[in-house]
N, C-alpha and C positions, 0 to 999 in steps of 0.2 A: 731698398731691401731692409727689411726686420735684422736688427744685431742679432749675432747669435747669443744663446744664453751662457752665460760664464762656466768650465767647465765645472767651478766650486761651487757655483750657487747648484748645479745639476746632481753631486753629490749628494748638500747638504736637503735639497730636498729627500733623496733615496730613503739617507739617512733617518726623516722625519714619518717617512711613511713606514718604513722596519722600524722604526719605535712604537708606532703607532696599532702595531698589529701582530708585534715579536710576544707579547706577555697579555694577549688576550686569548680565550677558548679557539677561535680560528688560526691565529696564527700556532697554537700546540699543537693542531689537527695537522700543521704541512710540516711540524718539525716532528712529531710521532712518525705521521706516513714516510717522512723523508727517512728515520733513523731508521725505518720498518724495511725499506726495500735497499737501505745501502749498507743493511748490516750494520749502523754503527749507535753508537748513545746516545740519546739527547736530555738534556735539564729542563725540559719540558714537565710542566707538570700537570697531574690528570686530570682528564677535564671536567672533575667534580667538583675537584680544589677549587676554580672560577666561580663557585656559588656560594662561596664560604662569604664569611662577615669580614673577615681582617683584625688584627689586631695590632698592637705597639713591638711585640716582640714575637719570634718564634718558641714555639715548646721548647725543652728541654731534652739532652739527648737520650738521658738515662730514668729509666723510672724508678720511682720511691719502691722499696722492698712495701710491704700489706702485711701485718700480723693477721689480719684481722678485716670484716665490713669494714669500711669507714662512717663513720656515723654522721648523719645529715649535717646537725650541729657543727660536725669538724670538718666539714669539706673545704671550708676556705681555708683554714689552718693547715691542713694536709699541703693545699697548692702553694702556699707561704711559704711551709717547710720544703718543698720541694724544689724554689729558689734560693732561698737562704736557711742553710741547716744549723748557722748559730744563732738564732732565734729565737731556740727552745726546741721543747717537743711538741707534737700537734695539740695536745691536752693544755697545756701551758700558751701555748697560742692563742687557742680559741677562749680560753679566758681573758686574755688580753683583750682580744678583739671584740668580745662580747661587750667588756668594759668601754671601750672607745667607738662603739658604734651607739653605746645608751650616751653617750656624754654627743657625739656629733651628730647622733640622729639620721645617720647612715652607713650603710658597710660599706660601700666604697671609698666614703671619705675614712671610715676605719681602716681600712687597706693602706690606703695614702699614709695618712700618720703613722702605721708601722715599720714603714719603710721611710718616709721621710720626716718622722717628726708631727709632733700634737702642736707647734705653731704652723709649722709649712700646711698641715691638714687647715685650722682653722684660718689661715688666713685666704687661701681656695676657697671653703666654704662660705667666706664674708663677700667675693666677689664672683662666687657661682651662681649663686640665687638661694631657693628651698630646694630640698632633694633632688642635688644634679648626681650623674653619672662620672665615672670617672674623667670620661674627656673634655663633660667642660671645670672642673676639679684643674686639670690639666692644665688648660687655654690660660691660668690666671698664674699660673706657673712659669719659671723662665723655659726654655723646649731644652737647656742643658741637663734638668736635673733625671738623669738616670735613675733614682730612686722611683721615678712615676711608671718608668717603661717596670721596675720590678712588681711595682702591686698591680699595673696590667694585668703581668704573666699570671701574677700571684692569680688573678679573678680568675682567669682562664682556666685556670690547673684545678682552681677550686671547681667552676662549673663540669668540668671533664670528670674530679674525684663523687661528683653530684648526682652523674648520671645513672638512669635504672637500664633496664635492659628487653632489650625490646618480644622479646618472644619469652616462655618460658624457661629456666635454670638446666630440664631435663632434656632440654634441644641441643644436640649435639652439634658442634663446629667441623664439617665438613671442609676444611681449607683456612689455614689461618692467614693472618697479617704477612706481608713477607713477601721476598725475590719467591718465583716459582716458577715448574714446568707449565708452559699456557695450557690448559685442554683441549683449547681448538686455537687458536693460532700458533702453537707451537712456541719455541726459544723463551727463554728464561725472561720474565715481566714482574714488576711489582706487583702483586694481589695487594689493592688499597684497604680492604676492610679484611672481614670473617665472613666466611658462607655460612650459614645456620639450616642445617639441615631438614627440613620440616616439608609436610605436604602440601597441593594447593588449596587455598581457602581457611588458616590456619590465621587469625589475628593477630595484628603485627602492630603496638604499639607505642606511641610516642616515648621518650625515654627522658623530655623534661618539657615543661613549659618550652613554646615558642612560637616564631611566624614561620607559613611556611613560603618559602620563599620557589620553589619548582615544584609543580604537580604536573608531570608530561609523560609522553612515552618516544622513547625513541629504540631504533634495531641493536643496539649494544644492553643498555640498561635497563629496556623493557619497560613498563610503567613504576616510575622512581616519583619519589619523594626527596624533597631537601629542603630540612627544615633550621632553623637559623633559632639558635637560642642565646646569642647575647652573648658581651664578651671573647667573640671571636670561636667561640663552639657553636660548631655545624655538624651535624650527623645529617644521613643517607642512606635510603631505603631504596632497593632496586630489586627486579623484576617478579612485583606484585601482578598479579592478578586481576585486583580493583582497589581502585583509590576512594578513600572515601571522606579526603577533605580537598580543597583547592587552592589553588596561590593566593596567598595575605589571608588564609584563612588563621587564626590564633589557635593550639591544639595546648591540651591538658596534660601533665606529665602521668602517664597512664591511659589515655584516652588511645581507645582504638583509633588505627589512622588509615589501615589496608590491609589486605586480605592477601595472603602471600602466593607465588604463582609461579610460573616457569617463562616470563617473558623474555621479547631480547635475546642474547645471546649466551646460553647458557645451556646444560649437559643434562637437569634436572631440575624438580620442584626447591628450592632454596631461598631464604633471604639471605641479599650480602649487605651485609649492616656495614656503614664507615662512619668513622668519625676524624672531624677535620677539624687541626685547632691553630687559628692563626690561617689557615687558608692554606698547611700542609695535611696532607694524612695522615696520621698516627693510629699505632695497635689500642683497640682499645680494652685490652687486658690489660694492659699496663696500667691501669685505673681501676681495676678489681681484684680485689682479694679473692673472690669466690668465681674460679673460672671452669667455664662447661668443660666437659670431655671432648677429645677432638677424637676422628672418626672419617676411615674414606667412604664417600659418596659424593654425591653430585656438586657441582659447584662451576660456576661461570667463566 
């Protein structure tokens, strides 16, 4: 007779397969449905989040007040100041940085040195190769120093203060960021992005250089986009009408990318724009000074 198996090793298996399937898109799907029919919460996150790039840290919980655009020029500065605000002002930053990416011959190793120092930077640089990124910047690093997780962020916040906006200024936001009533499921859900209120067939495009990483359509989302631009910022386009790039295709910041539509699950013609940093959701007014009029009408 076959021994039986230990009841801990039968555990520790369990265990290895709920690891295995607890923090990927299917296992969100039975812990959503499961929160969905037993009335209760889950820390599940949405299953857009899953497409995102990842980053060293999460956002930040509060957003930088905006006088004002942010000017191209300062958008790495802006996400600087918006991890460490004695640093200077953003103007004062990005002269720094301007300065310390002429002398290392990159902005990320410029990131790194202002947060960890013009030797910590160049000596990363001498064992990174020619124009590396920040993570292999990182690798030549001890994995203690906290200062790399902040010019991470720093990048991140900057590409997030970078971005344009995907439809016209005069399209009104039908549904913002935010807990809300569902319109067809009902009880109170996180709305991940902005509804942007527009007709079908209305050009919907890229908001910065990137790859895209999903061009598909499914009954929730409708034919969606998700396009991956570095640094752990991810934006999301959903239910277009027609796509009009494909997976790994590279898209122009400006370039039209789809045609907005009423697919999936949704009450009307709308695009719901998200943007994911670090591979959570975040509003992304909170990165614009100049923000559309909100407005009821349709929205998913």
């Amino acid at each position: 007779m076959k021994p039986r198996l230990p009841l801990v090793e039968l555990v520790l298996c369990a265990l290895c397969l709920w690891a295995a399937w607890y923090h990927t898109p299917a296992g969100a799907l039975v812990r959503t449905a499961g929160a969905w029919v037993f009335r209760t919460h889950t820390t599940a996150r949405p299953l857009l989040a899953y497409y995102g790039a990842g980053t060293l840290v999460p956002p930040p919980e509060h957003a930088l007040p905006l006088p004002g655009p942010v000017p191209p020029a300062q958008a790495l500065a802006y996400g600087a100041f918006a991890v460490r605000a004695d640093l200077g002002s953003p103007p004062a930053i990005a002269s720094r940085l301007r300065s310390l990416a002429q002398t290392l011959h990159s902005e990320d190793a410029a990131a790194l040195a202002l947060f960890c120092g013009e030797e910590t930077a160049h000596y990363a640089m001498e064992h990174a190769g020619s124009q590396p990124h920040l993570i292999d910047l990182a690798r030549a690093l001890p994995p203690s120093k906290t200062c790399v997780s902040q010019a991470a962020q720093a990048l991140m916040l900057g590409g997030a203060y970078a971005l344009a906006w995907p439809l016209p200024e005069s399209v009104r936001i039908t549904s913002p960021f935010g807990m809300r009533e569902h319109p067809l499921l009902g009880g109170r859900r996180l709305h991940a992005g902005v509804d942007l209120g527009v007709m079908k067939g209305a050009p919907v495009r890229a908001v910065a250089d990137g790859i895209v990483r999903r061009a598909s359509s499914d009954g929730v989302n409708g034919r969606i986009l998700v396009v991956d631009h570095g640094g752990g910022v991810v934006t999301s386009y959903c239910h277009n009408d027609e796509l009009l790039v494909g997976d790994g295709d590279h898209v122009r910041r400006g370039q039209m990318i789809a045609r907005s539509g009423n697919t999936g699950r949704s009450t009307g013609p709308h695009l719901h724009y998200q943007l994911d940093l670090g591979g959570e959701p975040v509003d992304p007014l909170r990165f614009r000074a100049q923000r559309p009029k909100t407005a009821v009408g349709a929205s998913d």
